[in-house]
C-alpha positions as CSV (number, residue, x, y, z in Angstrom):
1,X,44.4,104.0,92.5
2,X,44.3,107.6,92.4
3,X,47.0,110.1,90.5
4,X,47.6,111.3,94.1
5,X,48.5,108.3,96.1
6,X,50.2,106.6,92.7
7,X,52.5,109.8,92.8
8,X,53.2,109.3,96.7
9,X,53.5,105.2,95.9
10,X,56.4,105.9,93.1
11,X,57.9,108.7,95.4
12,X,58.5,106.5,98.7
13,X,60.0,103.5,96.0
14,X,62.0,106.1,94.3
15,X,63.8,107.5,98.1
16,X,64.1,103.9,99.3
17,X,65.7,102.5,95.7
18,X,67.8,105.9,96.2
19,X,69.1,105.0,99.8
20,X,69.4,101.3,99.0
21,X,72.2,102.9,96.4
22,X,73.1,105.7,98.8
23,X,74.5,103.2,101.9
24,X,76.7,100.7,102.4
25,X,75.6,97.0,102.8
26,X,76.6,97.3,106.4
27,X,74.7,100.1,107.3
28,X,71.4,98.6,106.1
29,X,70.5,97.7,109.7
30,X,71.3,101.0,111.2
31,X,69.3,102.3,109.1
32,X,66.8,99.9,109.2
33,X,67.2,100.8,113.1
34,X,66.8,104.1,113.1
35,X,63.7,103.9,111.1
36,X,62.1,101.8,113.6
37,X,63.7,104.4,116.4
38,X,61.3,106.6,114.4
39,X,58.5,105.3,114.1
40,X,58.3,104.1,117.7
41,X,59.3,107.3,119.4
42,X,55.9,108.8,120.0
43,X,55.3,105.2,121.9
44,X,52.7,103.6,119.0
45,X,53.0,103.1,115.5
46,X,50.3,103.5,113.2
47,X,49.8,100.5,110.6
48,X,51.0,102.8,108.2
49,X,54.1,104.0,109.6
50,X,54.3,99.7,109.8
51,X,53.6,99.3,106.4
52,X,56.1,101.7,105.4
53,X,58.8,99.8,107.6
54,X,58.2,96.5,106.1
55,X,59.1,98.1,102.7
56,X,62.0,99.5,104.1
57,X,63.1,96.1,105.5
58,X,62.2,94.5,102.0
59,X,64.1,97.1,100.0
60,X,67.3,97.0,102.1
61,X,67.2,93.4,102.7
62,X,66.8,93.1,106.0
63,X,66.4,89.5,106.9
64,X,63.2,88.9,108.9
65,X,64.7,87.3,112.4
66,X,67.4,90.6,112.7
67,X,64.6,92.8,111.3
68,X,62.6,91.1,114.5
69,X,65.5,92.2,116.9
70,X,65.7,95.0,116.1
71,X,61.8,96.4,116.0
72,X,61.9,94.3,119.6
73,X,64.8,96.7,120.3
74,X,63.2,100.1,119.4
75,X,60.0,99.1,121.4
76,X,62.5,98.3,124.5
77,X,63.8,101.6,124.4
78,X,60.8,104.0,124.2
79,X,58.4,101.9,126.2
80,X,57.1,103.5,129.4
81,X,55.4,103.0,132.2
């Protein structure tokens, strides 16, 4: 891996271990939430913006099955015709 994209690697852990410590258990999932809000508001997400959700739902401990309802959630609300 290259010094670059290590440094980005140990930067995105560093802000996610920092708003693990940052919220409250039960904002997790609104967090968790708005993320996916995020990423889904310009109506596709790239498999990177995806990647970088799973870590989020990892790192905040976001079961899977609410993680699922919520994602299904965020695509209801910025779908479009």
């Amino acid at each position: 891996m290259q010094p670059a994209a290590r440094a980005r690697e140990n930067g995105l852990e560093h802000a996610l271990s920092s708003i693990k410590k940052a919220l409250p258990p039960k904002l997790r999932e609104t967090a968790y939430a708005i993320a996916c809000d995020v990423a889904a508001a310009d109506g596709e997400a790239s498999q990177e913006e995806l990647r970088v959700l799973e870590l989020i739902r990892h790192r905040l401990d976001i079961e899977r099955l609410i993680a699922a309802g919520i994602e299904r959630g965020a695509r209801a609300r910025f779908q479009t015709l």
